[in-house]
BAFI-3210 file (N, C-alpha, C; in Angstrom, 3 decimals, decimal comma, padded with zeros to 6 digits):
// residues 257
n [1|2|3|4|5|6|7|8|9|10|11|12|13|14|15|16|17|18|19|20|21|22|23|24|25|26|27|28|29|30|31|32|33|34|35|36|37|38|39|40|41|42|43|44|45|46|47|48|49|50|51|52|53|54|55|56|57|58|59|60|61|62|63|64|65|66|67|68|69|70|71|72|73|74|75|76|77|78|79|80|81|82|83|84|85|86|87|88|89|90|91|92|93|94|95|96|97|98|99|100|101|102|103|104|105|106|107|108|109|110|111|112|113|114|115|116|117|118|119|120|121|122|123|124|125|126|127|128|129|130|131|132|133|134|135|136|137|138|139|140|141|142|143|144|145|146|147|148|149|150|151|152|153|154|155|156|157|158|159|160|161|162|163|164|165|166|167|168|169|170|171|172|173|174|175|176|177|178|179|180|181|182|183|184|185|186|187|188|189|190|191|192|193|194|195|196|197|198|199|200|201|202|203|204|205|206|207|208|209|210|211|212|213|214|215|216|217|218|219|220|221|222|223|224|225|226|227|228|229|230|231|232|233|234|235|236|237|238|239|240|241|242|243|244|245|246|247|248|249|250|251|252|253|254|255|256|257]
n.u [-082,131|-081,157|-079,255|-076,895|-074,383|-075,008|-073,406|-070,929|-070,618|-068,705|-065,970|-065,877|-063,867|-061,955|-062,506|-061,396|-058,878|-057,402|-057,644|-055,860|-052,347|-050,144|-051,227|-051,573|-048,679|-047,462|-048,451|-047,709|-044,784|-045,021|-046,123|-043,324|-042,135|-043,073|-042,860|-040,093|-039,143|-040,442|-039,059|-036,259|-036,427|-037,469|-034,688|-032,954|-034,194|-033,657|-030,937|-027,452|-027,700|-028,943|-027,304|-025,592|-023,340|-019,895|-018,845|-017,561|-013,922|-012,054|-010,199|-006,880|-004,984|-001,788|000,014|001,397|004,945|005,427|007,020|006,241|006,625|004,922|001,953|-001,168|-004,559|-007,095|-010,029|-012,041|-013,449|-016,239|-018,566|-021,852|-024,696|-027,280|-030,567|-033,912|-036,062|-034,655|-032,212|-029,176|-026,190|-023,984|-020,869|-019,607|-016,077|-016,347|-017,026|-014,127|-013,190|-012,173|-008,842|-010,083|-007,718|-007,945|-010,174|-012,210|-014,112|-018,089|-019,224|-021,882|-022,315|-021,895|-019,492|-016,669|-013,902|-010,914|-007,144|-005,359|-002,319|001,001|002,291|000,268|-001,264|-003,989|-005,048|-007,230|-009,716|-009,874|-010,085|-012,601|-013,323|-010,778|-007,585|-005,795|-002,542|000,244|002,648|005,591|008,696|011,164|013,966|017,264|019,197|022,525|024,910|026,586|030,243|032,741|034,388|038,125|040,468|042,746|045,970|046,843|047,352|046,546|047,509|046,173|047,087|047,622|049,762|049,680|048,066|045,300|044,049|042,199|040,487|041,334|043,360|046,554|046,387|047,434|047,558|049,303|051,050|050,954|052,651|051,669|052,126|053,980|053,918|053,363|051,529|048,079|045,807|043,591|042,339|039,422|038,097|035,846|035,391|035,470|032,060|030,755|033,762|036,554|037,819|041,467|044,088|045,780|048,503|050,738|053,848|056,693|056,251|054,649|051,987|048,404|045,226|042,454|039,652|036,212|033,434|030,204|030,750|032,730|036,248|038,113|041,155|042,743|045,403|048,216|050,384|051,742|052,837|055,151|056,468|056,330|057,129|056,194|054,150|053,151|050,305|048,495|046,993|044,897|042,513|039,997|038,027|036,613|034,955|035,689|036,550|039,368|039,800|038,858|035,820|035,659|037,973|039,529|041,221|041,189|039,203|039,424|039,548|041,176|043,613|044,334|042,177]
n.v [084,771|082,367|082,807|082,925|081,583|078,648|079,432|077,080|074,896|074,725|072,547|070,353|069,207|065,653|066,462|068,787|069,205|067,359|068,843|070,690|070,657|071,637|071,874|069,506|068,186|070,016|069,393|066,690|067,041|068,424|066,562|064,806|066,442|066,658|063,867|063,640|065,338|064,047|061,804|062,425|063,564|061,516|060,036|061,708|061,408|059,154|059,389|058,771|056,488|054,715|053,981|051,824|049,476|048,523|045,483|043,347|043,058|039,989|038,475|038,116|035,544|034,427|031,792|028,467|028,226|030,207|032,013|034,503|036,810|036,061|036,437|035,074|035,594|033,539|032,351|032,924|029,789|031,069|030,806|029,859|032,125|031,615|030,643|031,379|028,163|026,620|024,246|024,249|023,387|020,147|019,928|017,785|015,942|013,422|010,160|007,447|004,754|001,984|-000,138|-003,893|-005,757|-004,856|-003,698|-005,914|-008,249|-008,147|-006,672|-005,844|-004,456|-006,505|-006,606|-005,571|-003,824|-005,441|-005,241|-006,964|-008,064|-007,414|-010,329|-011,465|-013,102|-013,198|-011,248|-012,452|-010,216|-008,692|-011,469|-010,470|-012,367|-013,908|-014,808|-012,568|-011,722|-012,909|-010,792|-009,141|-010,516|-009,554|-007,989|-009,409|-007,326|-006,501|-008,353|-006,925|-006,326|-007,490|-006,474|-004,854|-007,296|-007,377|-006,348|-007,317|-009,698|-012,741|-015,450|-018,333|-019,058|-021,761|-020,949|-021,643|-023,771|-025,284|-027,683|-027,563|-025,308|-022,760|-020,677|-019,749|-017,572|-016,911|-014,804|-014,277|-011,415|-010,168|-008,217|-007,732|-005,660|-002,846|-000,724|000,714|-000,359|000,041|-002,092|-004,217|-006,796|-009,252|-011,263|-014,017|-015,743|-018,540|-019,610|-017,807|-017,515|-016,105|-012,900|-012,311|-010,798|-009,164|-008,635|-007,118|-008,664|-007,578|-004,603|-001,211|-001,227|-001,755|-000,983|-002,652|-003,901|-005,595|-006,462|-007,741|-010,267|-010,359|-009,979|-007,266|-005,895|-003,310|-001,343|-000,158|000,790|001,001|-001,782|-002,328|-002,867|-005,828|-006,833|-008,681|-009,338|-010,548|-011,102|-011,594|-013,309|-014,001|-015,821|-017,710|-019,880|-021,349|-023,101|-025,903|-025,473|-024,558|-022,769|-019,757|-019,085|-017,861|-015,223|-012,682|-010,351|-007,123|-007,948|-009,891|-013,615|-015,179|-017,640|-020,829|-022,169]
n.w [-079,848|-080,398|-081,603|-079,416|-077,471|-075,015|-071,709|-070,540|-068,045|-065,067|-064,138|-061,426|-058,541|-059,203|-061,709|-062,006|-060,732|-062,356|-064,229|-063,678|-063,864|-062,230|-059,472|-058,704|-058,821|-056,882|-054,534|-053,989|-054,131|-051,520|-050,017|-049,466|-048,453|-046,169|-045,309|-044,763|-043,246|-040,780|-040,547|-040,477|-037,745|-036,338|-036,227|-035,481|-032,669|-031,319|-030,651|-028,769|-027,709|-028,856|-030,938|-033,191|-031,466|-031,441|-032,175|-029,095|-028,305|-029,095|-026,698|-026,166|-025,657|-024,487|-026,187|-024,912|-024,262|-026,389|-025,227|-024,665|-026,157|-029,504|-029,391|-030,031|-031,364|-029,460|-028,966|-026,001|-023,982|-023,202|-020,182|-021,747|-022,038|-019,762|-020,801|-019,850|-018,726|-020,371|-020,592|-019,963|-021,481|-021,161|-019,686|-018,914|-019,341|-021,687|-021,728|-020,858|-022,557|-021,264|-021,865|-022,750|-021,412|-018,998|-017,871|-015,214|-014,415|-013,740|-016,343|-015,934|-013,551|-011,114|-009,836|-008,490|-010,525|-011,559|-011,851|-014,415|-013,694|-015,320|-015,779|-016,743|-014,760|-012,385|-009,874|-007,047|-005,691|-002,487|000,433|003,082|004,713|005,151|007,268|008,845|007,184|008,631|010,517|008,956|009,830|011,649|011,313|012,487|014,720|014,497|016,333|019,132|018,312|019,750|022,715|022,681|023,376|026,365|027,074|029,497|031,284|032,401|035,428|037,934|040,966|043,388|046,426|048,948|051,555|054,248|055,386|053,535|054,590|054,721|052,084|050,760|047,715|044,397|041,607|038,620|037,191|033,695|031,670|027,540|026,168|024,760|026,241|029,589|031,791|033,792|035,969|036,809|038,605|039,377|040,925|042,259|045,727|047,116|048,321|051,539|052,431|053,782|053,636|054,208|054,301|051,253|048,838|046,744|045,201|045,600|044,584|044,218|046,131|046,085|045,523|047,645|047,850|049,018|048,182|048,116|047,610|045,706|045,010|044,449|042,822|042,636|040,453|042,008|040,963|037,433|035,028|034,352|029,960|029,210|031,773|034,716|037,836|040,578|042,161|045,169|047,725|050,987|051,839|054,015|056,242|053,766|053,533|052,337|049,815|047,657|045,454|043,628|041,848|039,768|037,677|036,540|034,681|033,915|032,309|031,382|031,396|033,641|033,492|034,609|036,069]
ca.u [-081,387|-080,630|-077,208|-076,357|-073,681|-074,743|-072,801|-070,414|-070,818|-067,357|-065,769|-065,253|-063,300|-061,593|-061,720|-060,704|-057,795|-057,045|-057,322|-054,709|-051,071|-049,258|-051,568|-050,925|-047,029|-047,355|-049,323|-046,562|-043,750|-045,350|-045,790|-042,720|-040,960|-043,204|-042,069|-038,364|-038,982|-040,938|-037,848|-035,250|-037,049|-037,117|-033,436|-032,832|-034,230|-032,970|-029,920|-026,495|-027,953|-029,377|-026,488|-025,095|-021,966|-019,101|-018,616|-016,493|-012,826|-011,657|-009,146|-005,972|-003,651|-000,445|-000,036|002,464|005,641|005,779|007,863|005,101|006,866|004,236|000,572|-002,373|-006,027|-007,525|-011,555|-012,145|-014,493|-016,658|-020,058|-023,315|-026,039|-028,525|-032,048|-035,216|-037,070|-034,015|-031,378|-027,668|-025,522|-023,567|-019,606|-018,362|-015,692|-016,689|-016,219|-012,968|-013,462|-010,491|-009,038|-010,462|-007,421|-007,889|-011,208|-012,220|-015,642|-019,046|-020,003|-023,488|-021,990|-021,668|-017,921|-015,569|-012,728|-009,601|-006,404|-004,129|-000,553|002,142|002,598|-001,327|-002,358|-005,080|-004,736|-008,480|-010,285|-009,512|-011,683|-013,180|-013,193|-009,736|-006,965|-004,767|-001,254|001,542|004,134|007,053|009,817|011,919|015,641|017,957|020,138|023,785|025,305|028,114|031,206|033,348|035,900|039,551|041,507|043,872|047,764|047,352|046,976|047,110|047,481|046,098|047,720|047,199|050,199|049,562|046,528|045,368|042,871|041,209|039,409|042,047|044,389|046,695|046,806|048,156|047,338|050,762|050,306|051,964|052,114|052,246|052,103|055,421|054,188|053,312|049,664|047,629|045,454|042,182|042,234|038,258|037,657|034,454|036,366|034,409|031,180|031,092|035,376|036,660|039,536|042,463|044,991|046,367|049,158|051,586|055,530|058,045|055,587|053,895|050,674|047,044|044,003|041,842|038,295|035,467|032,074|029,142|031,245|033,408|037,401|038,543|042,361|043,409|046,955|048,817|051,499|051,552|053,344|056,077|056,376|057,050|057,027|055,345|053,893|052,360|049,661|048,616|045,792|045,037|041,299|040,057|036,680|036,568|034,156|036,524|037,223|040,352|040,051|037,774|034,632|036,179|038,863|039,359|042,395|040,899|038,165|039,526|039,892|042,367|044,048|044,800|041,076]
ca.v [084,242|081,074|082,743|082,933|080,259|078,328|079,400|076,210|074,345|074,566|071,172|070,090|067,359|065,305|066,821|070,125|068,279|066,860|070,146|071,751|069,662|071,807|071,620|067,622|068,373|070,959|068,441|065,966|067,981|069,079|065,244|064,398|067,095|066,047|062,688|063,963|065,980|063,594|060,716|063,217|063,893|060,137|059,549|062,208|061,284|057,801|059,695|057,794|055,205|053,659|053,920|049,927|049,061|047,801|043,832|043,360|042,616|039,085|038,478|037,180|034,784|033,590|030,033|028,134|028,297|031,339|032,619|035,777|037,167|036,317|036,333|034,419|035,358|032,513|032,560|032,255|029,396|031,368|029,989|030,589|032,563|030,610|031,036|031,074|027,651|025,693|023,405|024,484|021,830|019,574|020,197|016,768|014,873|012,035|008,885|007,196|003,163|001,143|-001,740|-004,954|-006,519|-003,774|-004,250|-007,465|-008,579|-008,384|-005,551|-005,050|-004,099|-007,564|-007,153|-004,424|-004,136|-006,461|-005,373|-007,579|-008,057|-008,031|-011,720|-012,510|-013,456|-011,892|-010,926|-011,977|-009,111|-009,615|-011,897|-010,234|-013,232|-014,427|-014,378|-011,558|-012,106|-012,999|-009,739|-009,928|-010,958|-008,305|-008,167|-009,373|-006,603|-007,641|-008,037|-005,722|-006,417|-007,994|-005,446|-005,897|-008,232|-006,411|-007,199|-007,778|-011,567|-013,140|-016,934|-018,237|-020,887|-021,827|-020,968|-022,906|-024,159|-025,401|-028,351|-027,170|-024,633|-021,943|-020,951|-018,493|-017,978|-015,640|-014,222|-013,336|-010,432|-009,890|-007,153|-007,914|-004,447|-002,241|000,604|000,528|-000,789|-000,146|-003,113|-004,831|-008,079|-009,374|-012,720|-014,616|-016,632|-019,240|-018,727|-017,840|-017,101|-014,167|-012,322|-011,798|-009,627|-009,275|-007,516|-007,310|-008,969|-006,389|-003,478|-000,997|-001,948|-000,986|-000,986|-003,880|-004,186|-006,927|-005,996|-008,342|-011,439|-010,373|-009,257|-005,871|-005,578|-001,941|-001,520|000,965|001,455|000,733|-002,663|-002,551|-003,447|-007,346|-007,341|-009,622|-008,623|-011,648|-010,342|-012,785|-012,724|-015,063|-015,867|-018,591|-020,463|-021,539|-024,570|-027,150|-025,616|-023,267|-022,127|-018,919|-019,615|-016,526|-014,696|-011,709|-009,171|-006,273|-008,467|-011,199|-014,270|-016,032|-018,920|-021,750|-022,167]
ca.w [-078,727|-080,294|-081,821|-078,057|-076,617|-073,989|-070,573|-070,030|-066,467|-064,211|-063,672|-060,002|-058,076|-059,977|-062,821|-061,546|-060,539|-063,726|-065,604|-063,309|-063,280|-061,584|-057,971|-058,338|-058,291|-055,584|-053,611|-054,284|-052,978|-050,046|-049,083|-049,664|-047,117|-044,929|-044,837|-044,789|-041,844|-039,796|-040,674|-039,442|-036,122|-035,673|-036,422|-034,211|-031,161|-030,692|-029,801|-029,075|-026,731|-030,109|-031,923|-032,930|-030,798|-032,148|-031,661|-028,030|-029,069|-029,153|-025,664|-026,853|-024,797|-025,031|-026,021|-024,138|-025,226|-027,192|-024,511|-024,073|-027,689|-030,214|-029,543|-031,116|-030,365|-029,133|-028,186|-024,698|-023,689|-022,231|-021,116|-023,031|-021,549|-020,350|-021,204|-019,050|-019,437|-020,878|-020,129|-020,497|-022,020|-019,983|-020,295|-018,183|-020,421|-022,061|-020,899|-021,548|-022,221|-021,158|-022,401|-022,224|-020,488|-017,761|-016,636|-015,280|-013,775|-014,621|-016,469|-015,504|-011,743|-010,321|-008,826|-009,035|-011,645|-011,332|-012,820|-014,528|-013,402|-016,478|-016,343|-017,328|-013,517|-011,809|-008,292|-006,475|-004,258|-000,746|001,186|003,960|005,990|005,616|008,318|008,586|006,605|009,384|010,324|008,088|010,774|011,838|011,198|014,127|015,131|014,564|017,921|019,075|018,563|021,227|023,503|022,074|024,091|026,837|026,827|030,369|031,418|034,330|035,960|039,249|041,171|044,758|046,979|050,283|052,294|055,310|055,296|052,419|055,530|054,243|051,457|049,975|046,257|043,432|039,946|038,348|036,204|032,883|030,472|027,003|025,619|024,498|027,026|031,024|031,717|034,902|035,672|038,056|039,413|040,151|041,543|043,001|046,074|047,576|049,250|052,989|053,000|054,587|052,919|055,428|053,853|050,037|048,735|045,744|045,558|045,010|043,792|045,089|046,441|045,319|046,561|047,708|048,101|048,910|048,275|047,490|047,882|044,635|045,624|043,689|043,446|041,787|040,626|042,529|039,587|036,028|034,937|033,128|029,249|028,960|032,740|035,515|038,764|041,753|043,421|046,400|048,991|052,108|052,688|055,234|056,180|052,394|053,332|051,782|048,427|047,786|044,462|043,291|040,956|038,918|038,027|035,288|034,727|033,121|032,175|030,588|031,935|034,250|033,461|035,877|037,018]
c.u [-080,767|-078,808|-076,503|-075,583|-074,406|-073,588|-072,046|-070,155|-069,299|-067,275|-065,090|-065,063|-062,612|-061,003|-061,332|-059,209|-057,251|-056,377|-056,443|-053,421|-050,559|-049,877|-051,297|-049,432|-046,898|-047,379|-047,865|-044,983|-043,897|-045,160|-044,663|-041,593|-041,377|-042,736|-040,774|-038,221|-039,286|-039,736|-036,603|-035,475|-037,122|-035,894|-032,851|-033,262|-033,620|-031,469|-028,585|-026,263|-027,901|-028,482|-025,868|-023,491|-021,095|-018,762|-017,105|-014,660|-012,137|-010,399|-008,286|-005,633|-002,735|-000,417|001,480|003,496|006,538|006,886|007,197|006,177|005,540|002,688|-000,655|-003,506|-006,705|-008,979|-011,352|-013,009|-015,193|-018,331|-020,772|-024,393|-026,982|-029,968|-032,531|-035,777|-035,898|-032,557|-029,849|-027,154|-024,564|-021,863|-019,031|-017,700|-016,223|-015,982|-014,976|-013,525|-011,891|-010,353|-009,551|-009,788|-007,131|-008,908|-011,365|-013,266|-016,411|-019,303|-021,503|-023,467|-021,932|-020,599|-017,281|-014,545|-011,409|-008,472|-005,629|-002,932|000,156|002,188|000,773|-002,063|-003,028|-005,437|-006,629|-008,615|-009,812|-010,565|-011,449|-012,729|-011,932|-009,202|-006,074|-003,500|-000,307|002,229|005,006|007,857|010,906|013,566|016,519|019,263|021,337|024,292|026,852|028,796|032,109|034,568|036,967|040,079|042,617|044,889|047,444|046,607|047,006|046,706|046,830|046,383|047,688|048,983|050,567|048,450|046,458|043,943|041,767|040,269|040,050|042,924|044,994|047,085|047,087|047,825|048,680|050,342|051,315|051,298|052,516|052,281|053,260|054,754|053,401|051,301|049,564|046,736|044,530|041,989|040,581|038,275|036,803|035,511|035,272|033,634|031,209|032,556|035,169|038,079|040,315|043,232|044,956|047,131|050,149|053,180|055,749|057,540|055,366|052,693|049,579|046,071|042,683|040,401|037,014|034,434|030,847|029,452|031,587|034,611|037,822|039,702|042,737|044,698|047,376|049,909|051,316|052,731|054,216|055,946|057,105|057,314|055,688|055,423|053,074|052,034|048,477|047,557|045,474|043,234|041,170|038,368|036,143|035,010|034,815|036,746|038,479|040,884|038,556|037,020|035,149|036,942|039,477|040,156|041,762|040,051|037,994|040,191|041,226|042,821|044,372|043,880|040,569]
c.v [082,954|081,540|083,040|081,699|080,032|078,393|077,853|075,816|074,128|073,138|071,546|069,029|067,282|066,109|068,559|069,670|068,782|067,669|071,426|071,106|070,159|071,601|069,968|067,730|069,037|070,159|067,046|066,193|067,795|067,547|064,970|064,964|067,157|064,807|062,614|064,390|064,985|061,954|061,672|063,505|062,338|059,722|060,550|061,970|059,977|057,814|058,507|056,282|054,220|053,587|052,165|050,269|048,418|046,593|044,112|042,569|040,912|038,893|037,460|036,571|033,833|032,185|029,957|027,460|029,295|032,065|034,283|036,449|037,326|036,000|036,064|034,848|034,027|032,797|031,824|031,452|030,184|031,024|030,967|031,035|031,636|031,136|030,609|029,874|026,151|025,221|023,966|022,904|021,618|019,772|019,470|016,501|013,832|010,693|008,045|005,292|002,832|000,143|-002,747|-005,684|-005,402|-004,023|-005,281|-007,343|-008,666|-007,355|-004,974|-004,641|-005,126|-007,245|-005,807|-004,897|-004,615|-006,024|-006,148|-007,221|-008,122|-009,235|-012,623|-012,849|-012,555|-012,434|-011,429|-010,842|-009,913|-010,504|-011,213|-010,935|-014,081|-014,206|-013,396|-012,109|-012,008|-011,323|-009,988|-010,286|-009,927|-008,998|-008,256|-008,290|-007,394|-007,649|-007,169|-006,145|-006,395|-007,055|-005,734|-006,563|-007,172|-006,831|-007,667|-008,814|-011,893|-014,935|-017,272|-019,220|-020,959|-021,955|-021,466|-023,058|-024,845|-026,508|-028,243|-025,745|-023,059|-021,791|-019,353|-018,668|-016,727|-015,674|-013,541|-012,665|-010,424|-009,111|-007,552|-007,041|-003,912|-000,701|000,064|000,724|-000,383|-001,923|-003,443|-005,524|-008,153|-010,895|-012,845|-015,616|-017,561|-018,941|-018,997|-017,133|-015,879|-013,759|-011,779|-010,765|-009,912|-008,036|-007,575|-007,422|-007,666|-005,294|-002,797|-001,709|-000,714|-000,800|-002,408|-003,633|-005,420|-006,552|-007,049|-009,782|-011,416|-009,738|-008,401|-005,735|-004,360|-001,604|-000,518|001,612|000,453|-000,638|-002,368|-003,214|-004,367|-007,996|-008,393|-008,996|-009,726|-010,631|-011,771|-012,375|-014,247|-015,077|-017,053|-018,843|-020,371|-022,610|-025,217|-026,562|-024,027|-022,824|-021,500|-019,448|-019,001|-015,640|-013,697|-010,439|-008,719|-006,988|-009,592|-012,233|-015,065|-017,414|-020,019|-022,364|-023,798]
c.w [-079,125|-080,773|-080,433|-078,031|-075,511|-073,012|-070,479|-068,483|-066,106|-064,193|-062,130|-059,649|-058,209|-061,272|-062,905|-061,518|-061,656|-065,066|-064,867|-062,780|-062,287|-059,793|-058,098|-057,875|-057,204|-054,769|-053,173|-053,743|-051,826|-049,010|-048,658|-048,541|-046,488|-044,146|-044,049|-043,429|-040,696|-039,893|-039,925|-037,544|-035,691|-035,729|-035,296|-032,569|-030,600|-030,026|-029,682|-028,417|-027,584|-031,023|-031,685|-032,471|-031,399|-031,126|-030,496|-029,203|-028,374|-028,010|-026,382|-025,546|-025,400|-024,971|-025,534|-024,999|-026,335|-026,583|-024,201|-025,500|-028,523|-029,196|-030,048|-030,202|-030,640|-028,591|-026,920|-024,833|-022,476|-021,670|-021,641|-021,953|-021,041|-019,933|-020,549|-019,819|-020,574|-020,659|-020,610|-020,773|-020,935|-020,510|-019,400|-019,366|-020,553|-021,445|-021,652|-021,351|-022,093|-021,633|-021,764|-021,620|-019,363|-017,059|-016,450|-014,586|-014,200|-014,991|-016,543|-014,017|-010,780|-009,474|-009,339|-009,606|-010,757|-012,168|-013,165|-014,379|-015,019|-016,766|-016,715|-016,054|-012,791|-010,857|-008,021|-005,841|-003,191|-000,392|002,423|005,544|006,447|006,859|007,705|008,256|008,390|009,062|009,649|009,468|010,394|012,154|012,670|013,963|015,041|016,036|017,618|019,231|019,528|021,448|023,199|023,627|025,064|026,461|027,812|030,878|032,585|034,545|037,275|038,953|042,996|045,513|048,316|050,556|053,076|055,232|054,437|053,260|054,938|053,009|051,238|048,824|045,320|042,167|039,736|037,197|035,536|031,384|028,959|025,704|025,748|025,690|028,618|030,671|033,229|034,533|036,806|037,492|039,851|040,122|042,833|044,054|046,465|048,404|050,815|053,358|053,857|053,852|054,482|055,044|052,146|050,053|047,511|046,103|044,844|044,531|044,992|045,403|046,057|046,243|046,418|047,956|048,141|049,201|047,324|046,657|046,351|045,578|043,854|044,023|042,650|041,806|041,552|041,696|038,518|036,177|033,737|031,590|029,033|030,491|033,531|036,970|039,284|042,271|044,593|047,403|049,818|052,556|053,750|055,446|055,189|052,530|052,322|050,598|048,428|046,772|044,496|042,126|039,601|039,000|036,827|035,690|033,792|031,966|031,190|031,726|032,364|033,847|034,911|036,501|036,430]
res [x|x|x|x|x|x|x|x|x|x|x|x|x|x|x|x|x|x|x|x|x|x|x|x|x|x|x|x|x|x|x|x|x|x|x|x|x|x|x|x|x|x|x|x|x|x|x|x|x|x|x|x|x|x|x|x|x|x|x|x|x|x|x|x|x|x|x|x|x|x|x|x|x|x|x|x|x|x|x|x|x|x|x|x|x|x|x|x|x|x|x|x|x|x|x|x|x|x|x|x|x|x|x|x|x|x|x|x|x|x|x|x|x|x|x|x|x|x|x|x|x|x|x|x|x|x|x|x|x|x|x|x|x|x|x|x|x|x|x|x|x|x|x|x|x|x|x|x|x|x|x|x|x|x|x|x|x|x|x|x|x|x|x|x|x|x|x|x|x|x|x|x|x|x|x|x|x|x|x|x|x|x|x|x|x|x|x|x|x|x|x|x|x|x|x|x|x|x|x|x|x|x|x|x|x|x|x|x|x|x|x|x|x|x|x|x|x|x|x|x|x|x|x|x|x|x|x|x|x|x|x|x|x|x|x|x|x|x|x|x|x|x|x|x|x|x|x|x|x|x|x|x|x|x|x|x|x]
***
């Protein structure tokens, strides 16, 4: 029996393994399209929700000027998100300093700013407690221009009288206009009188009136141009004087008084 071989003992495990390449490669494979598969099934399901978005597009606007022709994109300011828990930034302008001959006072807030005038002087603040400035003085209206002058004139002159208690007297009328005038006679006679009659030489006659211790004589015809026309009236209980106070042809005054 000793020329017998000993039976050789199987290897297991490891070195089973070891002593068969090709189940390592098999093994190797097999992982490998497992992986593949279970990466496809995840790329697949995320579907097109998960797909990356393309970046929003940049809003153009027209700068001024262009005449709406060309177009530049310009980034909007638009704001920033702001985050839970923190402060957005502040977007006042900055402060502008002015010149030093602009402000004037104290700058720690004593007084409010003073501006200088052009010529270097500087106006105080109001006081409070002063008096109020005077109104300017208001412009005098010019006065109105005085009524032209008539042509027609006139004289008084005392024709007779009677103790000074009565008289009769006349305004001679005269035109000194190139065309035919009408014309009114007013005279103040003395106070108390009484008018007796009046009437015009050689004309027609007008119309008379005595109201409110004034006499109203109204022509009755136009006066000739370059002519003259006596018109004459007779009052009485003058109290001693026998001339009128006043006496106005078409509202200029009588001569003779």
């Amino acid at each position: 029996m000793s020329g017998m071989r000993r039976a050789q003992p199987r290897a297991h495990g490891a070195g089973a393994l070891a002593s068969s390449p090709w189940v390592v490669v098999a093994t190797g494979v097999l992982v490998m399209v497992v992986l593949l598969i279970v990466a496809l099934a995840s790329y697949r399901s995320r579907g097109p929700a998960f797909e990356a978005r393309p970046a929003d597009p940049v809003p153009a606007y027209s700068l001024p000027g262009s005449g709406g022709t060309d177009r530049a994109p310009v980034a909007a300011n638009l704001p920033e998100p702001v985050v839970p828990g923190l402060t957005p930034r502040r977007t006042d302008p900055l402060p502008v300093e002015l010149p030093a001959d602009v402000v004037g006072g104290d700058p720690s807030g004593g007084g409010g700013a003073v501006s200088s005038p052009p010529d270097g002087v500087v106006v105080p603040p109001d006081d409070p407690g002063a008096p109020p400035a005077p109104p300017a003085p208001q412009a005098t209206p010019p006065a109105p221009p005085a009524p032209p002058s008539s042509p027609m004139t006139g004289r008084f002159s005392v024709r007779d009288s009677w103790n000074n208690e009565a008289f009769i007297g006349e305004v001679l009328l005269h035109n000194r206009d190139r065309v035919a005038r009408p014309w009114t006679v007013r005279l103040v006679p003395p106070a108390g009188s009484r008018l007796v009659t009046s009437w015009v030489e050689g004309a027609p006659q007008g119309t008379p009136r005595m109201s409110g211790g004034v006499f109203t004589y109204t022509s009755g015809v136009n006066v000739a141009p370059g002519a003259s026309v006596p018109l004459r009236f007779h009052f009485e209980n003058t109290g001693g004087s026998i001339r009128p106070s006043r006496c106005t042809v078409d509202g200029v005054a009588c001569s003779g008084l």
